[in-house]
MIDO-618790 format. One record per residue: z, y, x of N, C-alpha, C in turn; residue in three letters. Coordinates in steps of 0.05 Angstrom, whole numbers. Example, Ala and Ser with C-alpha at 12.3 -4.5 7.8 and 13.67 -1.06 7.14 Angstrom:
// residues 2
<npz->156; npy->-114; npx->264; capz->156; capy->-90; capx->246; cpz->156; cpy->-66; cpx->264; r->ALA>
<npz->142; npy->-45; npx->257; capz->143; capy->-21; capx->273; cpz->157; cpy->1; cpx->258; r->SER>
// end
This chain:
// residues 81
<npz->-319; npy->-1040; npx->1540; capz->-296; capy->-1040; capx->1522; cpz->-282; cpy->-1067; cpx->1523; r->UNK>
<npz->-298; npy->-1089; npx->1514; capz->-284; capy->-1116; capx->1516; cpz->-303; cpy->-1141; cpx->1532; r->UNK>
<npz->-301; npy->-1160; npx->1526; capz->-314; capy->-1179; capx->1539; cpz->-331; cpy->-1188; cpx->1509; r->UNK>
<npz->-340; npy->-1204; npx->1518; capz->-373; capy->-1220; capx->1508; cpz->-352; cpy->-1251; cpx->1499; r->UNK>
<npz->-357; npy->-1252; npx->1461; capz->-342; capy->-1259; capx->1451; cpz->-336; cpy->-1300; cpx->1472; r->UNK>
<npz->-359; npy->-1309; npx->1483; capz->-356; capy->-1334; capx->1493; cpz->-330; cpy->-1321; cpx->1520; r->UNK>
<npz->-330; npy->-1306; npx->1522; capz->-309; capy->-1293; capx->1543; cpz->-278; cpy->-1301; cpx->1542; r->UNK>
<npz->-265; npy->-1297; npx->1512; capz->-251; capy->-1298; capx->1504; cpz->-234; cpy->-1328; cpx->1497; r->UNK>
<npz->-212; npy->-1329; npx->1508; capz->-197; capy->-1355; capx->1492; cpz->-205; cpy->-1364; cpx->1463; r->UNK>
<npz->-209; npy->-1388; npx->1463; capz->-214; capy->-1393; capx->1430; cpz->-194; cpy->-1390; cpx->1404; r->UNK>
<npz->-150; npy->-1389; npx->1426; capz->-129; capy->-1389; capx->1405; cpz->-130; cpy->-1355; cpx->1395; r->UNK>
<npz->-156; npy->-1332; npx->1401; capz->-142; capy->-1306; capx->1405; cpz->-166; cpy->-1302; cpx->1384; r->UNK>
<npz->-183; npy->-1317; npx->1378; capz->-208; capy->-1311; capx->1358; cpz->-200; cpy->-1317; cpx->1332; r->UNK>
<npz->-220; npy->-1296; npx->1314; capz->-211; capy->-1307; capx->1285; cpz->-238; cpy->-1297; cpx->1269; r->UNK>
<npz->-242; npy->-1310; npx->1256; capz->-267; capy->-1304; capx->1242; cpz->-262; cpy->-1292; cpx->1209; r->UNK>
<npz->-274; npy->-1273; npx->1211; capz->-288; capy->-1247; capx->1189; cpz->-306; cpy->-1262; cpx->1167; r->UNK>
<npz->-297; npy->-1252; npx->1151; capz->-318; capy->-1251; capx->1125; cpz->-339; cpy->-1219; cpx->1136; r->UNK>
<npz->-365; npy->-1218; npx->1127; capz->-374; capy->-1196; capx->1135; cpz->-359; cpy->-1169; cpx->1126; r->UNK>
<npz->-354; npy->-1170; npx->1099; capz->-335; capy->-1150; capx->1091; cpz->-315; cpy->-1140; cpx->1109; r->UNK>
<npz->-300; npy->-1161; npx->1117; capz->-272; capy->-1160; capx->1133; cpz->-281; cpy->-1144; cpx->1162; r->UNK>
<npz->-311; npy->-1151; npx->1173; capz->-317; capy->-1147; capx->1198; cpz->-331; cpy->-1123; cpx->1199; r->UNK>
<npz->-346; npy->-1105; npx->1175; capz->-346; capy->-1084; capx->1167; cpz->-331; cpy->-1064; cpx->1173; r->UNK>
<npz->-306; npy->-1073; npx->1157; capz->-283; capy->-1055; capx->1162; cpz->-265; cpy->-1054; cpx->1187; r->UNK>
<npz->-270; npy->-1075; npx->1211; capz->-258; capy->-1076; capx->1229; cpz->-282; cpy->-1055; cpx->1253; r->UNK>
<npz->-306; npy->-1058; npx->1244; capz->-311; capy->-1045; capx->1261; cpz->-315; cpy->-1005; cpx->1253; r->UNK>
<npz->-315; npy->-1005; npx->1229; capz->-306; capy->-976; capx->1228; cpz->-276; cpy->-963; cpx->1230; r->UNK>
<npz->-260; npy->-985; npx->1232; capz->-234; capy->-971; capx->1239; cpz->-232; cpy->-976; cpx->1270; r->UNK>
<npz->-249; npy->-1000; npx->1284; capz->-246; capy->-981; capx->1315; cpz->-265; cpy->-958; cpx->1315; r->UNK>
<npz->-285; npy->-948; npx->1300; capz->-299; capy->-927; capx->1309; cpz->-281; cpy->-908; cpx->1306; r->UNK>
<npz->-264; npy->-912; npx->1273; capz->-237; capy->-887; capx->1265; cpz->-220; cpy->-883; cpx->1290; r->UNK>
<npz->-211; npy->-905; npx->1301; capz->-183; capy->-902; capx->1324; cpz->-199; cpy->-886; cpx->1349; r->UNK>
<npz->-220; npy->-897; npx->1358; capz->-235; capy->-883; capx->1382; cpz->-231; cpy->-853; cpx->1377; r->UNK>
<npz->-236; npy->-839; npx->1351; capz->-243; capy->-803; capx->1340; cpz->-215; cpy->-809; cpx->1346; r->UNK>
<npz->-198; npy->-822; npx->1325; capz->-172; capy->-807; capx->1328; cpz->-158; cpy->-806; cpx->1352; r->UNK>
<npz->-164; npy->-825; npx->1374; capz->-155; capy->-812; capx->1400; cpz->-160; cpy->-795; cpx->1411; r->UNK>
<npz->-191; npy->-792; npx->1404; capz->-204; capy->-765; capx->1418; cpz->-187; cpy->-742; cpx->1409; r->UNK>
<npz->-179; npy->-745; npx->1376; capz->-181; capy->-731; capx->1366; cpz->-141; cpy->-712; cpx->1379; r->UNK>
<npz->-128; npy->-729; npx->1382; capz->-103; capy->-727; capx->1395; cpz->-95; cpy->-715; cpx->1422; r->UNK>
<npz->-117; npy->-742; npx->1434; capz->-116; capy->-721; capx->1462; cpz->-125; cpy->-697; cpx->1467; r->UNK>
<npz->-148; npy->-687; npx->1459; capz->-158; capy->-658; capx->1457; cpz->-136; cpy->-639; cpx->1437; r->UNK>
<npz->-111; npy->-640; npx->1429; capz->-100; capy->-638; capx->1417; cpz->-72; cpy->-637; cpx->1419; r->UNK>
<npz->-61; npy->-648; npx->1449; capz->-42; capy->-635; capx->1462; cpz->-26; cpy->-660; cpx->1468; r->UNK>
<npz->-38; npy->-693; npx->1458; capz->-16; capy->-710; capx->1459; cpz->-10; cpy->-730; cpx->1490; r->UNK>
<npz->9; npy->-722; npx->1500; capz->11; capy->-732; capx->1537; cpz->20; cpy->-760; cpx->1524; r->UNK>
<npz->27; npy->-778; npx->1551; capz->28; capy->-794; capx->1553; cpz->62; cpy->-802; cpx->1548; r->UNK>
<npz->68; npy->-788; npx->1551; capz->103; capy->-783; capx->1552; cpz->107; cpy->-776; cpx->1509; r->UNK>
<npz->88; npy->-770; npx->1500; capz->93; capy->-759; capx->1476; cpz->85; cpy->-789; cpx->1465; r->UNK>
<npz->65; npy->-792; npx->1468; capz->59; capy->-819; capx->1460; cpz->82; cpy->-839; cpx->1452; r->UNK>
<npz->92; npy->-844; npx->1484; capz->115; capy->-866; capx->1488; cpz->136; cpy->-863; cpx->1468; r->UNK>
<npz->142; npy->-828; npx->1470; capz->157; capy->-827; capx->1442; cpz->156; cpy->-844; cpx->1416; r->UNK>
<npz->134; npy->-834; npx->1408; capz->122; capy->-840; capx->1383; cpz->121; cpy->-873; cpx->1379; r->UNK>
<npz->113; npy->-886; npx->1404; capz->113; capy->-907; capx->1386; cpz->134; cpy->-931; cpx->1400; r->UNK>
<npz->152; npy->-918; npx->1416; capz->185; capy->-931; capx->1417; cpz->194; cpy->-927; cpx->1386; r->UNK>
<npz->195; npy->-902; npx->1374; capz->210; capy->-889; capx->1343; cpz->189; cpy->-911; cpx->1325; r->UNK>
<npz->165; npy->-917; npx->1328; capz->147; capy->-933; capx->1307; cpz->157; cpy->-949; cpx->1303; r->UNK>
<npz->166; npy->-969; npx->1332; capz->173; capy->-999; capx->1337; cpz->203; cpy->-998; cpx->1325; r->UNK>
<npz->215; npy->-978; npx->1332; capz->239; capy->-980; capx->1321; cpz->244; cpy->-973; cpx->1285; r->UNK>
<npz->226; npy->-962; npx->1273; capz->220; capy->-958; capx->1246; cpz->210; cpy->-984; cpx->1233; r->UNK>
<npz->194; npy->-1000; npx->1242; capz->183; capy->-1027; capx->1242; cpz->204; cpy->-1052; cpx->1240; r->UNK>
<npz->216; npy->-1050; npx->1271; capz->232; capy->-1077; capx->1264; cpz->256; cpy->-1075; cpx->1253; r->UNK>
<npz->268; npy->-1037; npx->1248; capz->296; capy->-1045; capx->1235; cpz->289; cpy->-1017; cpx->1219; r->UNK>
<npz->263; npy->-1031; npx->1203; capz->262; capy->-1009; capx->1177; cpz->291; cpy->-1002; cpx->1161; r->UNK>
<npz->306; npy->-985; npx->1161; capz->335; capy->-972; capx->1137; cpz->331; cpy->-944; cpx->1156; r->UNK>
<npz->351; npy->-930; npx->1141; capz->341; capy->-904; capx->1134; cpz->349; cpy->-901; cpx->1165; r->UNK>
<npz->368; npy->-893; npx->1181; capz->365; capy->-895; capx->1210; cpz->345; cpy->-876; cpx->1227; r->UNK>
<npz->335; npy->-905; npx->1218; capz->309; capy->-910; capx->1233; cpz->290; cpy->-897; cpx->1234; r->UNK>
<npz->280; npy->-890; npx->1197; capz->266; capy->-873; capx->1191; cpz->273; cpy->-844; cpx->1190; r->UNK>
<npz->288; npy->-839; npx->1195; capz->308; capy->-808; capx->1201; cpz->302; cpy->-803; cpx->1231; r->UNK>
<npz->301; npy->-825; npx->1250; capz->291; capy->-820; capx->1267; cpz->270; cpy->-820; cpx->1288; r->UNK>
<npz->246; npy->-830; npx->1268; capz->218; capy->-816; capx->1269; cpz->215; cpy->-798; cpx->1262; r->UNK>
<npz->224; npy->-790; npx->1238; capz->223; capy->-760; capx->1228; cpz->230; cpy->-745; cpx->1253; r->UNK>
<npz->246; npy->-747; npx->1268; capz->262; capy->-734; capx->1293; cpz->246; cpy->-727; cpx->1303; r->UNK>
<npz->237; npy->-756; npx->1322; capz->219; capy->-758; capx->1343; cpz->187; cpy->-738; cpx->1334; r->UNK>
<npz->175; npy->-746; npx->1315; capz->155; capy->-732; capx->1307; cpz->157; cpy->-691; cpx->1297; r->UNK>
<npz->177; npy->-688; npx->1299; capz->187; capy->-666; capx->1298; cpz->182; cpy->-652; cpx->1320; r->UNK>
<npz->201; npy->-672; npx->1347; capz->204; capy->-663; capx->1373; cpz->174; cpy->-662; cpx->1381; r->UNK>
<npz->156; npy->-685; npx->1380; capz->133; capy->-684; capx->1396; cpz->118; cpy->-662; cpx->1390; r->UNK>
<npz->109; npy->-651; npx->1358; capz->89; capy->-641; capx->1346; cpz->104; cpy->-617; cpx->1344; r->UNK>
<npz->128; npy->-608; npx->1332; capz->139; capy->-585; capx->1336; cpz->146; cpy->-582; cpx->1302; r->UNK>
<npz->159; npy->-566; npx->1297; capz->164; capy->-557; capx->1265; cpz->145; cpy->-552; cpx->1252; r->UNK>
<npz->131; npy->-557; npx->1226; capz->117; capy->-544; capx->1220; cpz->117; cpy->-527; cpx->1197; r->UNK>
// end
């Protein structure tokens, strides 16, 4: 998955309280399922790109727009429901 933490630049490290590092490692165990959970699930690579061009674009010029057009995009990918 990654490298062996002496591997790593020292400007890209940041150190955890155990709490903090707790929760970082059950939300990569969460993101791993939820990819699984996507790709077995119909999401291509092209659907993806969608999704998170419309994210990035919801992100840096959050107004309504923007968010009208994730709504879009997530419409188009997943379908009506």
């Amino acid at each position: 998955m990654g490298w062996n933490p002496w591997e790593y630049d020292d400007e890209v490290l940041i150190t955890l309280c155990e709490a903090c590092h707790e929760r970082e490692e059950y939300l990569k165990n969460f993101d791993m399922m939820a990819w699984r959970y996507l790709l077995t699930n119909g999401l291509t690579r092209n659907k993806l790109q969608r999704l998170v061009t419309a994210i990035s674009k919801s992100i840096n010029h959050p107004d309504k727009d923007a968010v009208n057009e994730f709504e879009q995009v997530i419409k188009r990918v997943y379908g009506e429901r």
